[in-house]
LOFI-724355 format. One line per 10 residues: number of its first residue (from 1); for each residue x, y, z of N, C-alpha, C, O. Coordinates in steps of 0.05 Angstrom, whole numbers, plus 5000, padded with zeros to 4 digits. Example, Ala and Ser with C-alpha at 12.3 -4.5 7.8 and 13.67 -1.06 7.14 Angstrom:
<recs>
1) 5264 4886 5156 5246 4910 5156 5264 4934 5156 5285 4934 5169; 5257 4955 5142 5273 4979 5143 5258 5001 5157 5268 5023 5161
</recs>
This chain:
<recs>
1) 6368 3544 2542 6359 3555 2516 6350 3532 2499 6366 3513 2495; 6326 3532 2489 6316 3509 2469 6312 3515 2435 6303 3536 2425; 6319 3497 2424 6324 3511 2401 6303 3497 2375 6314 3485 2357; 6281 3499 2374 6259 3499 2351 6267 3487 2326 6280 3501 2311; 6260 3458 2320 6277 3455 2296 6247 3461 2279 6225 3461 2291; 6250 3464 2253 6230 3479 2239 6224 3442 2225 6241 3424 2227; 6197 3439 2212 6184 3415 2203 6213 3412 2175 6228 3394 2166; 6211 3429 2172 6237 3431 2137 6255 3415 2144 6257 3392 2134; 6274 3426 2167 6303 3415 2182 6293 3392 2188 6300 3373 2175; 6274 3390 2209 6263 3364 2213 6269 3339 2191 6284 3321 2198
11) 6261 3339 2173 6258 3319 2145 6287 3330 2130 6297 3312 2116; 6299 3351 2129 6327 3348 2116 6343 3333 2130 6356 3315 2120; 6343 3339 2161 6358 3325 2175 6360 3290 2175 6377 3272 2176; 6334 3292 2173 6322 3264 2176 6327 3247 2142 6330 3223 2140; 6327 3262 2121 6335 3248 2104 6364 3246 2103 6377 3226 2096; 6374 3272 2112 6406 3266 2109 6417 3244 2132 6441 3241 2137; 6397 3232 2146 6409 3214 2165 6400 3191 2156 6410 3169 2162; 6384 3193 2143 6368 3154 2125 6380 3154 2103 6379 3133 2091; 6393 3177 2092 6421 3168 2067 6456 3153 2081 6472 3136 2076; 6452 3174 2101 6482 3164 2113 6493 3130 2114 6514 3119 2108
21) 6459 3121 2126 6461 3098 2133 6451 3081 2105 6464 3060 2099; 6439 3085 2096 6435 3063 2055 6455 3076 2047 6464 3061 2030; 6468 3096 2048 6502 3103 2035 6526 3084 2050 6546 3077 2037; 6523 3079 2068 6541 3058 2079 6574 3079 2098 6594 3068 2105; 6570 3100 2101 6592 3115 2112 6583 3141 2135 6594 3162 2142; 6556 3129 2142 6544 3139 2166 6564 3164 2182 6556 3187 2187; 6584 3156 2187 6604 3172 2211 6617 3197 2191 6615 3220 2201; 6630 3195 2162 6630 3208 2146 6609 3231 2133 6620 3252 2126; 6586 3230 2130 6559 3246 2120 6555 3261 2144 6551 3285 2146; 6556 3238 2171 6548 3258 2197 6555 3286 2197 6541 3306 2196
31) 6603 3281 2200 6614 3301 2203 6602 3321 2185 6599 3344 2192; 6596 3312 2162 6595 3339 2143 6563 3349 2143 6557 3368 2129; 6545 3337 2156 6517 3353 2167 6524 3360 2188 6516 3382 2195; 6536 3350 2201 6547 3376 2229 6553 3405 2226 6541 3424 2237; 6582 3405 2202 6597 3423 2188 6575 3444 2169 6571 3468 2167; 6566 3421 2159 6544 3446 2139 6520 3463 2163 6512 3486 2163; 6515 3443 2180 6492 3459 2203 6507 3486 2219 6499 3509 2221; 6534 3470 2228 6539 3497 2239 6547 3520 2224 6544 3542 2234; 6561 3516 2194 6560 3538 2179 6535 3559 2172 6539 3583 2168; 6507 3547 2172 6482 3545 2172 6482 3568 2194 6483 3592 2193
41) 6481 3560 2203 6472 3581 2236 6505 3604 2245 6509 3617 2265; 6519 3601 2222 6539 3627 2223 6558 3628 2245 6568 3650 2252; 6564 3606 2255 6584 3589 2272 6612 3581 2251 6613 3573 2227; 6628 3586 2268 6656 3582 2247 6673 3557 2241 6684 3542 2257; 6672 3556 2226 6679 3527 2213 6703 3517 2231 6724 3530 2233; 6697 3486 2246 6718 3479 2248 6738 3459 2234 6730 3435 2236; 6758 3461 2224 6767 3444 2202 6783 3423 2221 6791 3421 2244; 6781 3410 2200 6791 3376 2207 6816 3364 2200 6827 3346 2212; 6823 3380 2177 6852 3375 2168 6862 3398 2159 6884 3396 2148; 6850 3423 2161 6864 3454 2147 6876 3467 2175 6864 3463 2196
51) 6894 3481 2174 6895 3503 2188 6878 3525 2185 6859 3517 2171; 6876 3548 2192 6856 3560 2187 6876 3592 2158 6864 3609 2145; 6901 3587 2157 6913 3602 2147 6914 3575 2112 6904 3581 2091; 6923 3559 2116 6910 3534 2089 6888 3538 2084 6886 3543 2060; 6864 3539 2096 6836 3541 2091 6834 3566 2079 6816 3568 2063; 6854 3592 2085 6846 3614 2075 6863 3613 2045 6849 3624 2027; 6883 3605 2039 6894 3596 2018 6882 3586 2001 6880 3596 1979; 6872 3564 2007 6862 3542 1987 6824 3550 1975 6811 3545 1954; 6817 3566 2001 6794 3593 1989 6804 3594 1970 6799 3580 1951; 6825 3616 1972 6821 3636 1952 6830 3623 1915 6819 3629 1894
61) 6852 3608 1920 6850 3587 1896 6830 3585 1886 6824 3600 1867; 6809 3562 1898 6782 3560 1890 6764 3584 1879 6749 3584 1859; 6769 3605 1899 6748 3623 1896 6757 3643 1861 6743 3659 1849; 6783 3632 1856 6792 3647 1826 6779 3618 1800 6766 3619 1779; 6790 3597 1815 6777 3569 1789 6748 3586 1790 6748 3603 1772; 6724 3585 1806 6702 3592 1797 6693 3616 1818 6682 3616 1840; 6700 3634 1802 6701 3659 1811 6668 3665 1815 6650 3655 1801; 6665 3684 1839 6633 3702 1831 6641 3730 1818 6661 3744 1818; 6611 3729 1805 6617 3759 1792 6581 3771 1799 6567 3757 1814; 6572 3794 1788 6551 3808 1793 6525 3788 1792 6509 3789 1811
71) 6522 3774 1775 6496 3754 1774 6502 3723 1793 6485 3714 1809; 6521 3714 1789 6522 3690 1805 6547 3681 1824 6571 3685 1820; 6535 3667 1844 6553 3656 1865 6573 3644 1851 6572 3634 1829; 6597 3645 1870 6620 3620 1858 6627 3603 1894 6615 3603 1915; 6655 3589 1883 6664 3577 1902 6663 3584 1929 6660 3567 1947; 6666 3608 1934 6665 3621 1960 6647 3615 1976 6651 3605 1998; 6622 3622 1964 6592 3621 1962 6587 3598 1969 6572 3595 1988; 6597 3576 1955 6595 3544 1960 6599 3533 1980 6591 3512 1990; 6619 3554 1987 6639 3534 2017 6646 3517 2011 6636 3498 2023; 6668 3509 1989 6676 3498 1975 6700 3486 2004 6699 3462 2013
81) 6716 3505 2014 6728 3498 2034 6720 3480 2055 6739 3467 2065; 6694 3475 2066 6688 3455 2079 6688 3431 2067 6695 3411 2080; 6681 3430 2041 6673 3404 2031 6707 3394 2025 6713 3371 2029; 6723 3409 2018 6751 3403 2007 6765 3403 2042 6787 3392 2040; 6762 3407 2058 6774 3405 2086 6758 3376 2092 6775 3360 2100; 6734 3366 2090 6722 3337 2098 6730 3321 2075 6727 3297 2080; 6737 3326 2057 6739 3301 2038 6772 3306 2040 6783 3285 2032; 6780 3314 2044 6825 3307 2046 6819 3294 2080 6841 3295 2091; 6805 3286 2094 6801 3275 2122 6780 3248 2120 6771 3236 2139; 6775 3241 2093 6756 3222 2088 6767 3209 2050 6789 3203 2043
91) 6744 3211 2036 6752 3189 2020 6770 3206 2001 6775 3198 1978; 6778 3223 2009 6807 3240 1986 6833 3242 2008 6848 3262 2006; 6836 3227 2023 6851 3225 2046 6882 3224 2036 6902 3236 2044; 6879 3204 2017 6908 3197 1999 6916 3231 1984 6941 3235 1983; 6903 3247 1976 6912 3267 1958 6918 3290 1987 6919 3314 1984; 6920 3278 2009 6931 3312 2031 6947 3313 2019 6949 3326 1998; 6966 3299 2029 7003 3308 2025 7009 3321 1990 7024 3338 1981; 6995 3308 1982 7009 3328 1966 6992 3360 1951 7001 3376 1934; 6963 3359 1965 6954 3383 1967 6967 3396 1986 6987 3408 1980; 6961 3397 2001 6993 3404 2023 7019 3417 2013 7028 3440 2015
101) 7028 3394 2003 7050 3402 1986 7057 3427 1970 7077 3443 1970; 7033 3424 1956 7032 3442 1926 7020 3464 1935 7018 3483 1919; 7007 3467 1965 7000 3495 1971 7026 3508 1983 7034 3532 1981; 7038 3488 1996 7073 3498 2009 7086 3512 1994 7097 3533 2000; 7086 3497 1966 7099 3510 1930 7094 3537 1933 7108 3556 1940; 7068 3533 1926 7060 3565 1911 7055 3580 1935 7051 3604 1930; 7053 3572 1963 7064 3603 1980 7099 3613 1975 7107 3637 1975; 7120 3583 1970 7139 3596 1967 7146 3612 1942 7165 3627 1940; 7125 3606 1922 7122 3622 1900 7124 3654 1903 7141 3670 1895; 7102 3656 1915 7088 3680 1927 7109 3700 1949 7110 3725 1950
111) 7125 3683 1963 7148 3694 1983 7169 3703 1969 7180 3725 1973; 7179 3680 1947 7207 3696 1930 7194 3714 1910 7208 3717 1890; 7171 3727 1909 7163 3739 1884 7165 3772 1895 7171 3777 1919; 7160 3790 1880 7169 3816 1886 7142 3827 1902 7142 3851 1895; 7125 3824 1913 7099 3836 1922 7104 3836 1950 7087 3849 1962; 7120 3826 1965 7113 3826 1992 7107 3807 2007 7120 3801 2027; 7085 3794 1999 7071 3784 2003 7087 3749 2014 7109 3742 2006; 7070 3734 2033 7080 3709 2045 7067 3692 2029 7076 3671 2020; 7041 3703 2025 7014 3676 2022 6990 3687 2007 6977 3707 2009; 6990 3657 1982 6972 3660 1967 6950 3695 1972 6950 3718 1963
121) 6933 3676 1991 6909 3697 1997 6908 3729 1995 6890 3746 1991; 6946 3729 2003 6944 3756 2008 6944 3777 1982 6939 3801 1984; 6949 3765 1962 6963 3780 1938 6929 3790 1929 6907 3783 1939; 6933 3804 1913 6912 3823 1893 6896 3804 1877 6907 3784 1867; 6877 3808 1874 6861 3796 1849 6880 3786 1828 6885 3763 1825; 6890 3808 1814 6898 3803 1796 6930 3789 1792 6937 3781 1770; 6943 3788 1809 6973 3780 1823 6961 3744 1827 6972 3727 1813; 6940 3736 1845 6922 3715 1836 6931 3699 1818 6948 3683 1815; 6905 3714 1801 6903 3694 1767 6932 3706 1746 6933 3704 1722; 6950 3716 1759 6972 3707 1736 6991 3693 1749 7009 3685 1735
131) 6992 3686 1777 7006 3664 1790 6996 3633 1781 7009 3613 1776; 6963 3638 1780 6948 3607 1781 6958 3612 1751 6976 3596 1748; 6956 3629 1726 6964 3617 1709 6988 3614 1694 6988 3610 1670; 7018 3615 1715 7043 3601 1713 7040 3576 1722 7054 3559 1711; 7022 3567 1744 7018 3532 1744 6995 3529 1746 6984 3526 1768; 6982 3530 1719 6957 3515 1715 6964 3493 1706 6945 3477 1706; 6991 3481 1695 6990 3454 1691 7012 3435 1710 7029 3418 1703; 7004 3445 1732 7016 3434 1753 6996 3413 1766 6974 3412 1756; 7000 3401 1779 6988 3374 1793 6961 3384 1816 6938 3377 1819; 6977 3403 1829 6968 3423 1845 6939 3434 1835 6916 3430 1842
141) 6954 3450 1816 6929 3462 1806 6906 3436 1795 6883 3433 1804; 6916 3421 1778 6893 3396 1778 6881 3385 1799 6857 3381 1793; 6887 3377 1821 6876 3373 1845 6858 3400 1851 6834 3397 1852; 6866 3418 1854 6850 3435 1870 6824 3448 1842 6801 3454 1846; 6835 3448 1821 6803 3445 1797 6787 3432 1806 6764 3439 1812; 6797 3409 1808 6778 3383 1806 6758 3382 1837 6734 3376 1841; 6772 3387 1850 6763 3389 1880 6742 3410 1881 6718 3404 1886; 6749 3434 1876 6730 3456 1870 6709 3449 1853 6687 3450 1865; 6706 3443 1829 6682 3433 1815 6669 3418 1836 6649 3423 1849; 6682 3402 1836 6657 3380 1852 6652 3385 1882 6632 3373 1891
151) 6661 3397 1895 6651 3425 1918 6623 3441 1918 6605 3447 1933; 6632 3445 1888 6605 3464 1882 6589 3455 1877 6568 3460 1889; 6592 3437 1858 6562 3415 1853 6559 3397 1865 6540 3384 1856; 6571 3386 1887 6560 3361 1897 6546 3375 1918 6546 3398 1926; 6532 3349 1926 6503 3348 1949 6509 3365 1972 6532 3363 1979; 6494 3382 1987 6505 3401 2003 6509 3377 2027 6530 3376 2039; 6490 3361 2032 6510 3348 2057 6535 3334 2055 6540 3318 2073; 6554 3338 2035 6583 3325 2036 6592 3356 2048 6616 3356 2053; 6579 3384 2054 6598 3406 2060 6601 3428 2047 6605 3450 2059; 6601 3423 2011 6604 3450 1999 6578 3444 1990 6562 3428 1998
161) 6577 3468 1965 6546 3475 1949 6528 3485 1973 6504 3480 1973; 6537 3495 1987 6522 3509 2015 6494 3522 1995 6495 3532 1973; 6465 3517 2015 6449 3513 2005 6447 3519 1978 6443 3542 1970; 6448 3502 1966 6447 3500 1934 6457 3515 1917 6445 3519 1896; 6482 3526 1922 6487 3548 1913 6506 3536 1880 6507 3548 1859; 6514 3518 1884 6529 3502 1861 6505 3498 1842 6512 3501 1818; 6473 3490 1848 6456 3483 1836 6443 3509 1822 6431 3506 1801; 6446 3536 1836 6429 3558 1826 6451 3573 1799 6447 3594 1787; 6477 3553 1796 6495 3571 1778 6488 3559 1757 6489 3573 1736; 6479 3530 1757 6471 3513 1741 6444 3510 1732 6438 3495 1713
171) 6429 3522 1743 6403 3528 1742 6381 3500 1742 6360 3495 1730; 6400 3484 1765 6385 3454 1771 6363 3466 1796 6367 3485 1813; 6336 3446 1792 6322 3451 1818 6323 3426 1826 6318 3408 1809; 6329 3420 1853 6333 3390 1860 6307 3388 1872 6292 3405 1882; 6304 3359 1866 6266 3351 1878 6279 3324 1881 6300 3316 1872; 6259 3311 1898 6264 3280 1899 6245 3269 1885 6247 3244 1887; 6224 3276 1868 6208 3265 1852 6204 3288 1830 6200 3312 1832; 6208 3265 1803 6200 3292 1781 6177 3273 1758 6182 3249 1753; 6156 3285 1747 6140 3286 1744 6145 3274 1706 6154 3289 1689; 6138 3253 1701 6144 3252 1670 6131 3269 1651 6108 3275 1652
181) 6152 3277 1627 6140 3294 1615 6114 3281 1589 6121 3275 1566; 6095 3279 1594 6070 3266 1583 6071 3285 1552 6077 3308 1548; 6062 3265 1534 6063 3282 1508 6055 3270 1483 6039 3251 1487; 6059 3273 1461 6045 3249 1443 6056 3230 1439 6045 3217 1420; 6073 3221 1448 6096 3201 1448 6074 3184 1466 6080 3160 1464; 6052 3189 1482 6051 3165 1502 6006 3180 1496 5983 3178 1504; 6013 3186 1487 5977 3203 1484 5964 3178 1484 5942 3186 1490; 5961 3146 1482 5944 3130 1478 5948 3121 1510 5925 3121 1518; 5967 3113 1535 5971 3108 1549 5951 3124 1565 5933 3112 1576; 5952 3158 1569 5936 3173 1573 5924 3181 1578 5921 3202 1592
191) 5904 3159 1561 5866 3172 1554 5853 3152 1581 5829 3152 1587
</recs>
């Protein structure tokens, strides 16, 4: 079976591989154009440092910090989880253990609480956001804010912001060249 890379892929690929290397962490960018390609083509993420029951946890956290609603994408959307599964296995390597940790917490939160329930993911929408907000000023929860923002908005080849989706909430169009805005400030330059 041969597989057609289109002229587009061609030159994404190809820039995301002439950044890797003037970025200086070549083996790092790879994994996560790997990760983002095969999410791309609807192949299932393989994680690097999540279980796949953590991965579904630490979703759904994220997916309440920046929720979607009827007009726009949120974390989910982002694949916020890939980019936060490659960066706790790369340069956020120091903050596992105790993301780790603090997801251990609040499942045991979730286990001694009256719902049933074992794990984060499983509880209700709304069972959710009144757990995240008994520790929003937990460590935990700061780590996993902070992680999620920059998930969403950073460059899709670190993993999250799956095609641009962090950029269309923001209403950025990314270009590699932008055009100055010419005006009377420069009208003699000009003519």
């Amino acid at each position: 079976m041969t597989h057609e890379t289109s002229r587009r892929d061609f030159l994404a690929l190809g820039g995301g591989a002439a950044a890797a290397v003037w970025l200086g962490d070549p083996q790092s960018i790879r994994r996560a154009l790997d990760a983002a390609r095969l999410v791309a083509q609807g192949d299932p993420v393989l994680y690097e440092v999540l279980t796949p029951e953590q991965a579904e946890d630490l979703e759904a956290v994220s997916a309440q910090i920046i929720p979607s609603d009827s007009d726009l994408p949120g974390a989910r959307e982002a694949r916020v989880i890939v980019f936060l599964d490659r960066a706790l296995n790369s340069h956020a390597s120091g903050q596992r253990e105790s993301l780790l940790e603090g997801l251990a917490e609040l499942n045991t939160q979730v286990a001694e609480g009256a719902t049933g329930a074992t794990r984060f993911s499983a509880l209700t929408n709304d069972q959710q956001v009144k757990l995240l907000q008994e520790v929003e000023g937990t460590p935990f929860f700061g780590q996993m804010q902070f992680l999620t923002v920059v998930g969403t908005f950073a460059h899709p080849n670190w993993g999250g912001n799956f095609e641009g989706t962090g950029y269309r909430i923001l209403g950025f169009e990314p270009r590699f060249l932008w055009q100055p805005p010419f005006g009377d400030y420069d009208v003699e330059a000009n003519r």
